[in-house]
LUMDRENTOR-828851 format. One line per 8 residues: number of its first residue (from 1); their letters; for each residue x, y negated, z negated of N, C-alpha, C. Coordinates in steps of 0.1 Angstrom, whole numbers, plus 5000, padded with zeros to 4 digits. Atoms other than C-alpha are relative to their C-alpha. Layout:
NUM = A = X Y Z X Y Z X Y Z; ...
//
This chain:
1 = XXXXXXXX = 4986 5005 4998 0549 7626 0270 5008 5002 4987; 4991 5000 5012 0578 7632 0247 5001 4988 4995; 5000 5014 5000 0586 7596 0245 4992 4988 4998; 5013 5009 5002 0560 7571 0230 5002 4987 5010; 4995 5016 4992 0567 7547 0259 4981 5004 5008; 5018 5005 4993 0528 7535 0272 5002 4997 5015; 5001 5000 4981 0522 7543 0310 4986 4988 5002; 5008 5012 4996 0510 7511 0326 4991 5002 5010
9 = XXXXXXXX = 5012 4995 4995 0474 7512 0338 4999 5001 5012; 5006 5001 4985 0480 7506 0374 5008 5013 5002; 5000 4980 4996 0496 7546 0372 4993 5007 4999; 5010 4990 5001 0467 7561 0361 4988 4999 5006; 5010 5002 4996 0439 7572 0373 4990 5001 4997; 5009 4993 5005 0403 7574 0369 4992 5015 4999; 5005 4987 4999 0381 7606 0364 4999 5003 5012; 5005 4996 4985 0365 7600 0402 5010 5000 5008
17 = XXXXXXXX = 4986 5001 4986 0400 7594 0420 5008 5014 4994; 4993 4990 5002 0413 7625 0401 4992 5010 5006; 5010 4992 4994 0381 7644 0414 5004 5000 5017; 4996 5000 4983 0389 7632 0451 5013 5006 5002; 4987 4999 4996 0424 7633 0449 5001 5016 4998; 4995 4985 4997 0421 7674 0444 4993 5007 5010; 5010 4993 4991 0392 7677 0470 4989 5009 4996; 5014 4994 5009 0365 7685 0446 4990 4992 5004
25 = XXXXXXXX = 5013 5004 5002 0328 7679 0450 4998 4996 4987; 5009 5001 5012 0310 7666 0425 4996 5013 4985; 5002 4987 5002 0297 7699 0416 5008 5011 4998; 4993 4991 5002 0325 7720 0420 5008 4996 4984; 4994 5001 5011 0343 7698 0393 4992 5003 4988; 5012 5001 5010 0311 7697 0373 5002 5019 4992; 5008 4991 5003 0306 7735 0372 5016 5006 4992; 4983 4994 5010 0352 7744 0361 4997 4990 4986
33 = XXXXXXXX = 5000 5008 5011 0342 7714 0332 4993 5010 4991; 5012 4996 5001 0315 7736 0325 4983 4993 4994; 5012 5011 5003 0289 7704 0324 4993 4997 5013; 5008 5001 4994 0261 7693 0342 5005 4986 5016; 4997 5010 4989 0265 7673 0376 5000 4986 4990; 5001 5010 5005 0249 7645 0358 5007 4993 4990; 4991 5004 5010 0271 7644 0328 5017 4995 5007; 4988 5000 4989 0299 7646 0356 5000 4981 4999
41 = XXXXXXXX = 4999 5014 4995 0288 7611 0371 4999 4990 4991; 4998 5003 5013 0284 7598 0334 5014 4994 4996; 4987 4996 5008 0318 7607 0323 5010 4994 5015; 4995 5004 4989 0328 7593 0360 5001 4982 4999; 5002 5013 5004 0317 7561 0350 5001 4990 4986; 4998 5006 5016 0322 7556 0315 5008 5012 4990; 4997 4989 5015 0348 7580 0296 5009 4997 4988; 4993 5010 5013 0355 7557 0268 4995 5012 4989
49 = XXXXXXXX = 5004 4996 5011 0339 7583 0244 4997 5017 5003; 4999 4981 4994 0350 7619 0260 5006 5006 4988; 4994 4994 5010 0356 7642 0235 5015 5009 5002; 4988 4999 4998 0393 7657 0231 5000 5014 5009; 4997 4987 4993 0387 7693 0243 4990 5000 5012; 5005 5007 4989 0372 7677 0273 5011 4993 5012; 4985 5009 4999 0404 7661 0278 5004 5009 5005; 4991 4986 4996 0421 7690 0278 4994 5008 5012
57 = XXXXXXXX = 5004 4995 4988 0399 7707 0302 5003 4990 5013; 4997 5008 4987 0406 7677 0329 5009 4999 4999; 4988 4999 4993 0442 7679 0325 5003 5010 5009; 4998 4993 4988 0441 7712 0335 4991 5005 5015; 5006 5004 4986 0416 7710 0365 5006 4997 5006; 4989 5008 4995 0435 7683 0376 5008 5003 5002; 4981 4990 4997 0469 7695 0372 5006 4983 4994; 4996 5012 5003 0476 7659 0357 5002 4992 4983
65 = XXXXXXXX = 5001 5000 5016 0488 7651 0317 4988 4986 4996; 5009 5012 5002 0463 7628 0300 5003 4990 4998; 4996 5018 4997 0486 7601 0298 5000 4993 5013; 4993 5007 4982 0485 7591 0335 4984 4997 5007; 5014 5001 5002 0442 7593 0327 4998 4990 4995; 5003 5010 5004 0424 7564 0324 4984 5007 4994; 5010 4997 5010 0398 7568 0296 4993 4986 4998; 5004 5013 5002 0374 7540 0297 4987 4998 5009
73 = XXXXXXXX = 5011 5004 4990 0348 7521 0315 5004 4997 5016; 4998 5002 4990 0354 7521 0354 5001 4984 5001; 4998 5010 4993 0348 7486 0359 5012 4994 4992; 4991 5000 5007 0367 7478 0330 5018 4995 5007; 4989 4994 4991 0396 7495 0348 5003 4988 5012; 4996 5012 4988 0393 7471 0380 5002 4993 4995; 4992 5013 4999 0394 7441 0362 5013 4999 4995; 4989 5003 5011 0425 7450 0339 5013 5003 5013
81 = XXXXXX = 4988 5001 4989 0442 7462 0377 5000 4985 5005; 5001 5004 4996 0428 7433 0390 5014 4986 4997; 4993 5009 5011 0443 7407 0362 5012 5001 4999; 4982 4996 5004 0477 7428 0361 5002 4999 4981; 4993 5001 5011 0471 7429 0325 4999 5016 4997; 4999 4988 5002 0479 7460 0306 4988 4999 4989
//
């Protein structure tokens, strides 16, 4: 974003809803990341500690900038939608 204004978490999404939301397998996304399924469902569940040119590779996959990515722990995620806190 040009603009240092902080996109509030109930706009972004996680890894696995960016995965569905283009109509990717598992596998298919796994193999354009160029990582293993298993690292997939990993990084699906926990990407509090993805490295940056990793990043970059799932903006463009995706088609979506990494501010609008949620980086973190999935459940995490629920409770901070659940709470409404940022």
């Amino acid at each position: 974003m040009t603009n240092k204004q902080k996109i509030p978490n109930n706009l972004k999404f996680t890894l696995r809803s960016l995965r569905v939301r283009v109509g990717m397998k598992q596998e298919q996304a796994a193999e354009l990341l160029g990582i293993s399924v298993m690292t997939l469902r990993a990084l699906e569940r926990d990407s509090s500690k993805i490295d940056y040119s990793m990043i970059l590779k799932i903006e463009e996959i995706y088609h979506i900038p990494q501010d609008y990515i949620f980086f973190g722990n999935n459940t995490a995620f629920s409770v901070i939608l659940k709470n409404g806190k940022e």
